[in-house]
C-alpha positions as CSV (number, residue, x, y, z in Angstrom):
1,X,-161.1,-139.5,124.1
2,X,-163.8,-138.6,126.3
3,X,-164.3,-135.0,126.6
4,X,-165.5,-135.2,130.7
5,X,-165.9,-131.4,131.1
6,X,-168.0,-131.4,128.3
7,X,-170.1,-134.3,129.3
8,X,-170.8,-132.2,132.6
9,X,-172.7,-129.7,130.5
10,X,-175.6,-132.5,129.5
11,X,-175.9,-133.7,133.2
12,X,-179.7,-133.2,134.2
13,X,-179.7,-135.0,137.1
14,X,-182.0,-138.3,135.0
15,X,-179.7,-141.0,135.8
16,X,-181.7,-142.9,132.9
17,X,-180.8,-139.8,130.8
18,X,-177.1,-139.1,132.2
19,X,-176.2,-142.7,131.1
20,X,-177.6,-142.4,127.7
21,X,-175.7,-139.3,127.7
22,X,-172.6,-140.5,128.9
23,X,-172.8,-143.7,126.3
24,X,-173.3,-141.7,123.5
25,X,-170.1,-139.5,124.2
26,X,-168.2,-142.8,124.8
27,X,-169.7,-144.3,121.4
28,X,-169.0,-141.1,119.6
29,X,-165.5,-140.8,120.8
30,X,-164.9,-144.6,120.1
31,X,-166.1,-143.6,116.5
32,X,-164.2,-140.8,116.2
33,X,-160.8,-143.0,117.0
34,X,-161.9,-145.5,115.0
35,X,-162.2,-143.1,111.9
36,X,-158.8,-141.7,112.4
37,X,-157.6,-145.3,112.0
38,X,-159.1,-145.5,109.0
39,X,-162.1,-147.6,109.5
40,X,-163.2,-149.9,106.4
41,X,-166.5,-148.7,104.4
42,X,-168.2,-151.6,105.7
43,X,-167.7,-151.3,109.6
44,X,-168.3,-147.0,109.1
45,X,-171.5,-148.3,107.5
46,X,-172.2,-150.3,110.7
47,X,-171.2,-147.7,113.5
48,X,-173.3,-145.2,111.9
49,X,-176.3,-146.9,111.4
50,X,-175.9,-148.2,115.4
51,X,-175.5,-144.4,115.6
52,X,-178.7,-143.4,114.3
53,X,-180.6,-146.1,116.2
54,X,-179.1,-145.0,119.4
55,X,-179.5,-141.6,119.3
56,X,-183.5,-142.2,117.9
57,X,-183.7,-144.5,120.8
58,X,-182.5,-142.1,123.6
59,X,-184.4,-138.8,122.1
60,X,-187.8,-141.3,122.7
61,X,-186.2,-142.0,126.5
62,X,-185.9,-137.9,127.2
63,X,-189.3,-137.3,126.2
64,X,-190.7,-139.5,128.6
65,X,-189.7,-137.2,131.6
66,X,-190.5,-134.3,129.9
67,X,-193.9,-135.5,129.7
68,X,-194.3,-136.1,133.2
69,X,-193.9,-132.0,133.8
């Protein structure tokens, strides 16, 4: 379940940014759920490794407006 109070804290007014934010909550908590049901080896394998690229992916998005400052 998605934490929305939370989320709220990692708001920085980027919609580009607040969307990554917000999908990476949503994927994390749909990770979370799916762990608890006892996801196979194979498919943890899988939602990891999507998690690693994401994350990479969106820390390369937020330095771009950094940048811009």
């Amino acid at each position: 379940m998605l934490d929305n109070e939370r989320f709220e804290q990692y708001k920085i007014g980027v919609p580009l940014i607040d969307a990554d934010h917000l999908n990476l909550f949503m994927q994390v908590a749909r990770f979370n759920e799916r762990l608890q049901s006892g996801m196979s080896t194979e498919d943890l394998g899988k939602s990891l490794n999507f998690l690693d690229k994401y994350v990479a992916a969106h820390f390369a998005r937020e330095v771009l407006p950094a940048k811009k400052c």
